[in-house]
Residue, then its C-alpha position, 0 to 999 in steps of 0.5 A: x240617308x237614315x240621319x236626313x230621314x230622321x231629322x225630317x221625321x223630326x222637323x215633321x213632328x215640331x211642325x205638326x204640333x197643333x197651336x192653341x185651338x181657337x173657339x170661334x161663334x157666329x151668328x145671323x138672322x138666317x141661315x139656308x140648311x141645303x142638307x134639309x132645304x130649309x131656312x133656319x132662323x137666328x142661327x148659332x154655328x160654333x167652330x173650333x180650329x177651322x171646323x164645326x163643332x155645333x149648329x142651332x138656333x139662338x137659345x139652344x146651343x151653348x156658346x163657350x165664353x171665350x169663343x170670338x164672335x161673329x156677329x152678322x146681324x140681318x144677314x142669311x148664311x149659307x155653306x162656302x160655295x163649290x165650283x166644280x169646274x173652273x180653270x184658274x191659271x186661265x184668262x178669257x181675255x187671251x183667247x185663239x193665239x194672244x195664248x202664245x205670247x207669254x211665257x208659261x210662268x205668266x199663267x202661273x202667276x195670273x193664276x195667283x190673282x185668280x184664286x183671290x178673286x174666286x174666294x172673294x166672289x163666296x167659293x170657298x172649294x173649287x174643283x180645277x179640272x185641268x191646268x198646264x205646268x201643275x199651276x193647279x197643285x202649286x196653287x194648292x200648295x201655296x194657299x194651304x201653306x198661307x203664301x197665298x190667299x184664295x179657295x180650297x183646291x181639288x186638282x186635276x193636273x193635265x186634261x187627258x186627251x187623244x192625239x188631235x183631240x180637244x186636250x192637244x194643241x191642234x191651232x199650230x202647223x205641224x213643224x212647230x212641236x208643242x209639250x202636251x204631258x196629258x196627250x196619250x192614247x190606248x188603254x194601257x197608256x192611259x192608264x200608266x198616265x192616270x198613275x202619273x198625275x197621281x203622282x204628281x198630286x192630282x186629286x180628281x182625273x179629267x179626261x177630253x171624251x169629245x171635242x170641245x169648242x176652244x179647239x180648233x180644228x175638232x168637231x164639237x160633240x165628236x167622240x174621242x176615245x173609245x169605250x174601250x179607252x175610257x173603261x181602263x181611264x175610269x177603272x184606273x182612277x176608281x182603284x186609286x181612289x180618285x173620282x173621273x170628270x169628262x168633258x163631253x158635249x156630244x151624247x156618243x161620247x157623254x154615254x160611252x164616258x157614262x157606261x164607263x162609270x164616269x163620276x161628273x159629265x162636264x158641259x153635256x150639251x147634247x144629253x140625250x134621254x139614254x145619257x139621262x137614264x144611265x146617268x140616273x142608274x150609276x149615279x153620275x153628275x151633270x156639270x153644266x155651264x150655261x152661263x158661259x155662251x152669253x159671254x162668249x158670244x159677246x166678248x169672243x171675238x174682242x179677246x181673241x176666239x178663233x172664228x170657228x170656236x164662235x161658230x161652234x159656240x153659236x151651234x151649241x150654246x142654246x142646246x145646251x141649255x136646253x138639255x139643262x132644263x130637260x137633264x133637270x125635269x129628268x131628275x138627272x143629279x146637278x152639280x154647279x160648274x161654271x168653266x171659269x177661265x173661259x169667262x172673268x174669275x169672280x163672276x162665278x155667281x151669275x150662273x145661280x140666275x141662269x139655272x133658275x132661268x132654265x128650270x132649277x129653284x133657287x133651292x136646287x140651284x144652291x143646293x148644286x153648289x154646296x150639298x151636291x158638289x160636296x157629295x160629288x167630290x166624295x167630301x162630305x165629312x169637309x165641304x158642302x154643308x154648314x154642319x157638325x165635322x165639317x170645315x167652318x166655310x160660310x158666305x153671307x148676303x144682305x138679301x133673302x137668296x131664297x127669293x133672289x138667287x142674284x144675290x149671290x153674284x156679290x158676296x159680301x163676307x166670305x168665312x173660311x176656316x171661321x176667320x172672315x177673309x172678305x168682310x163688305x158689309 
């Protein structure tokens, strides 16, 4: 065992030498600095092996002579952006029971296409708040090992979630037995399962604090763990080191998940004003997908939805855009989470207009998409912003996004690692 230790330890080492670094300079007629809320003209952003090394304007920053260029002229750049709250090994279109009719691998493989069509659409880091058969930490491995192309990924794993809850299977009669790994109850449980996807690669722990409205036979907005519950799930995961997602809609569950010192309120449909002000005091994150129900309500019963999801999206879609607009004159910290899966991958972008539409400019709506959820990731030194550290991530659009956040639903160049991996100009 010591030899084939050795003999790892060694491949490691040849393996870790790092190639010739390679300087890399691009330039633009804008950029959108989302740290400042500012637009910055002719930017120059210089990068070395992947990540930042020096950001201006044309004229004061030095460009190495032989640094590569990248010449986007008349365009505005803007960081990658992040979507906190996406499911790539899931299709919309195979809704209620067509879920059943393929063999778990198929979601592993679609999950492939998913993650192209993701970093195509301009998001470069996305956050995948549960999955089935660790696709989400498997995607991860095979992009980062370059099998595969598609947007950095933080995984989640499995959704916790209480027997009968929305993370278990409840739309099959009881005979029929179905592997629910996320599946657990009771505080010392839970805590030994948040350990157990750790160990098995997750990066961030989600967990169902209330019903949702893709499961069947649950009450949309009904809590399903108690404070108690959700107090050893958080407490866990923060002494690891991992920051805690919740899926909540109804504020029962958003408030006790809240008091608990949850990181992100995934959906947080009903909110009410005490969900605003703890949120406010312990700093936590709204995730709000408020693009989704104009899908959902339109395409649902065509791909398959269970007539009683459609009639829990119907109670609750427009709520919760209106929570949005009022969680957002509150002052409530936004960040940008679409549940893509639930609608097509790659059309990620169309949410910009709805926040807009319901309050945000479309500053604070970029900004949701880029500065905050770097913050709420806790990756500032990599993702969220185009500065000095941080990976050399960029999108660029013909239009002033500024003036029409739309534009961001077709991104034409996308930078990752400061190599161009979509160029549609």
């Amino acid at each position: 065992m010591r030899v084939r230790t050795m003999a790892l330890a060694g491949l490691a080492l040849l393996f870790a030498v790092p190639a010739t670094a390679e300087t890399v300079a691009i330039t633009a007629a804008r950029m959108v600095d989302v740290v400042a809320g500012t637009v910055v003209s002719n930017p120059v952003i210089v990068a070395r092996d992947g990540r930042i090394i020096a950001v201006g304007s044309a004229g004061n920053v030095a460009v190495p002579a032989d640094a590569r260029r990248i010449d986007l002229a008349g365009m505005t750049l803007l960081p990658g952006l992040i979507d906190m709250h996406v499911h790539l090994d899931s299709d919309p279109t195979l809704g209620g029971y067509r879920g059943l009719e393929h063999v778990q691998s198929f979601y592993s493989a679609i999950g492939v296409r998913n993650a192209a069509v993701t970093l195509n659409a301009g998001f470069t880091t996305v956050r995948n708040v549960g999955s089935s058969n660790l696709d989400d930490v498997g995607l991860k491995q095979a992009i980062e090992a370059g099998y595969i192309r598609g947007p950095r990924i933080v995984p989640a794993t499995y959704a916790i979630g209480a027997t009968g809850g929305h993370c278990d299977s409840t739309e099959l009669p009881p005979e029929i037995h179905v592997d629910t790994p996320g599946v657990v109850n009771g505080a010392d449980a839970i805590r030994a399962k948040v350990r157990e996807l750790r160990k098995w690669g997750a990066e961030v722990i989600k967990f169902c604090g209330t019903g949702g409205v893709f499961s069947k036979t649950d009450s949309v907005g009904g809590q399903q763990y108690s404070q108690e519950e959700m107090n050893a799930l958080v407490a866990e995961a923060h002494m690891l080191g991992m920051r805690v997602a919740v899926h909540a809609h109804g504020s029962a569950g958003i408030n006790a998940a809240l008091r608990a010192g949850t990181d992100t309120i995934e959906h947080a449909s009903l909110a009410d004003d005490e969900s605003f002000a703890l949120a406010k005091k312990i700093g936590s994150w709204f995730s709000m997908d408020i693009y989704d129900d104009d899908y959902i309500l339109a395409e649902g019963a065509r791909n398959g939805v269970f007539p009683e999801s459609l009639e829990k999206e119907r109670s609750i879609g427009r709520k919760q855009r209106e929570t949005f607009q009022r969680a957002v004159k509150a002052g409530v910290k936004m960040v940008f989470g679409t549940d893509a899966g639930v609608y097509p991958h790659g059309d990620n972008g169309r949410q910009f207009g709805k926040m807009v539409e319901w309050g945000m400019t479309p500053m604070q709506a970029i900004q949701a998409a880029t500065r905050n959820a770097g913050e709420a990731l806790g990756r500032t030194a990599d993702v969220g912003a185009i500065a000095v550290g941080r990976y050399a991530d960029m999108i660029a659009v013909k239009d002033d996004p500024i003036a029409n956040v739309k534009t961001l639903e077709a991104i034409p160049v996308v930078i990752k690692g400061g190599e161009i991996v979509k160029d549609a100009r």
